[in-house]
C-alpha positions in Angstrom: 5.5 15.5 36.1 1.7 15.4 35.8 1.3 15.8 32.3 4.2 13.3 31.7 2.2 10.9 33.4 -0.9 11.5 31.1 1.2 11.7 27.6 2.0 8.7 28.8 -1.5 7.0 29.7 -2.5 8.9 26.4 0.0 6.8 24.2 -0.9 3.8 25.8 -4.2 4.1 25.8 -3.8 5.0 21.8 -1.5 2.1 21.3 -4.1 -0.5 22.5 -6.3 0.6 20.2 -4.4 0.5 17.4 -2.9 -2.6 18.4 -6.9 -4.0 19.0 -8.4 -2.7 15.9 -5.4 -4.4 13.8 -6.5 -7.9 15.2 -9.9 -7.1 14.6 -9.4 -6.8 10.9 -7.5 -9.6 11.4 -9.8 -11.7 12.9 -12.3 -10.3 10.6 -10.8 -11.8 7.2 -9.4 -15.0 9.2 -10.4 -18.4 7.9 -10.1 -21.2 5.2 -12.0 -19.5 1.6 -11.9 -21.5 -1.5 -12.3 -20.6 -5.2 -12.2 -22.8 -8.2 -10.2 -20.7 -11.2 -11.3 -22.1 -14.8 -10.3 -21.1 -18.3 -6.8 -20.0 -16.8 -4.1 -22.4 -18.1 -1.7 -23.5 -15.5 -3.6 -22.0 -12.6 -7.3 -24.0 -13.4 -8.1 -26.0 -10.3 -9.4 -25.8 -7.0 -7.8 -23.0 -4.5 -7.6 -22.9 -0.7 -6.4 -19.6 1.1 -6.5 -20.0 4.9 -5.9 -16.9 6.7 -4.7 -17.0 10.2 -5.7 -15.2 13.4 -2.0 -14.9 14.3 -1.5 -13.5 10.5 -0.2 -15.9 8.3 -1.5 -17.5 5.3 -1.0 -20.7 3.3 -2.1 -21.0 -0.6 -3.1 -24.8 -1.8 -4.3 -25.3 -5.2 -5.8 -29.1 -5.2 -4.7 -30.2 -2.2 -1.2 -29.3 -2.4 0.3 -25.9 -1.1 2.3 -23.9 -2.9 2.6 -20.8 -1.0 3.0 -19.7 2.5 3.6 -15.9 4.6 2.5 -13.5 6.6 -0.1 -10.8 6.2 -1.8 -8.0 7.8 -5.5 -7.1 7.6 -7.1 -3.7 8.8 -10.7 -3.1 7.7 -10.0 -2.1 4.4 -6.5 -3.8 3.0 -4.8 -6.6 3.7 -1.1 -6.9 2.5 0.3 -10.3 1.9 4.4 -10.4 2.4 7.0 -12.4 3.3 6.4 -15.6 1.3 7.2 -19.0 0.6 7.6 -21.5 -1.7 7.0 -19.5 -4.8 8.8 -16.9 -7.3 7.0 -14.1 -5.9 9.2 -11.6 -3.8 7.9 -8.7 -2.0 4.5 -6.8 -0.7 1.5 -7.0 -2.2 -1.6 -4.6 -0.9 -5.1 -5.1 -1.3 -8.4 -4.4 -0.4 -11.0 -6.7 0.6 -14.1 -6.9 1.5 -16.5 -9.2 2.8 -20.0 -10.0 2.3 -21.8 -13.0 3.9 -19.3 -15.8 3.3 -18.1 -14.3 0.2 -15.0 -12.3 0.6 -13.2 -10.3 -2.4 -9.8 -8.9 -2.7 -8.9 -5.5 -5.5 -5.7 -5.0 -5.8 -3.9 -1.8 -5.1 -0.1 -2.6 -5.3 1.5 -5.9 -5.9 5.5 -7.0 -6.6 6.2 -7.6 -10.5 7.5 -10.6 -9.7 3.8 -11.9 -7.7 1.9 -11.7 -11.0 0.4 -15.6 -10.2 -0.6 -14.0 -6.6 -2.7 -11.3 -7.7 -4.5 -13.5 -10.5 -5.3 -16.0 -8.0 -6.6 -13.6 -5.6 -9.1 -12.1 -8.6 -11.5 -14.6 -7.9 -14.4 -14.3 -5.0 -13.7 -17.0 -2.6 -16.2 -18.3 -0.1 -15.3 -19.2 3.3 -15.8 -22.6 4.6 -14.1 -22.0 7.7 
């Protein structure tokens, strides 16, 4: 009964801080970044990405948004799913990284379909918020 009890405080114990170090990440990649893309064709303009603590995301380009979802940040990668209001259909994984206000995302796996997605997100984008 004694070590059931302590499996048990173990796994929560273990759980919390996986559970913290996820909204961590998160919290460390949250806010509003912008990027201007040039010498692209339809995707030249300017480009928000605001990235939520509670892990969603919204995609403007020149004060209109086009995209919307969810992702989910660890230190490393974020992946970006579940989205809205464009073509693109499934996961894509990336891996960021921040430095100063600048933060960077290299892509590791992205949907055939999110093609638009992963050449907006190969631009540096500074955070304003």
């Amino acid at each position: 009964m004694r070590l059931n009890r302590r499996f048990t405080l173990a796994a929560a114990v273990l759980g919390a801080l996986v559970v913290s170090s996820v909204a961590i990440a998160a919290g460390g990649v949250a806010g509003t970044y912008k990027a201007t893309i040039q010498n692209s064709g339809h995707l030249n303009g300017k480009w928000v990405l605001v990235l939520t603590k509670g892990g969603t995301y919204t995609v403007s380009m020149n004060g209109h948004a086009l995209a919307r979802g969810r992702y989910a940040a660890t230190a490393k990668a974020i992946t970006f799913d579940r989205e809205t209001g464009s073509d693109c259909s499934g996961a894509g994984v990336y891996a960021w990284k921040k430095a100063g206000k600048t933060i960077t995302f290299i892509r590791k796996r992205e949907s055939a379909s999110c093609r638009a997605r992963a050449a907006v997100l190969a631009r540096r984008y500074t955070q304003v918020r």
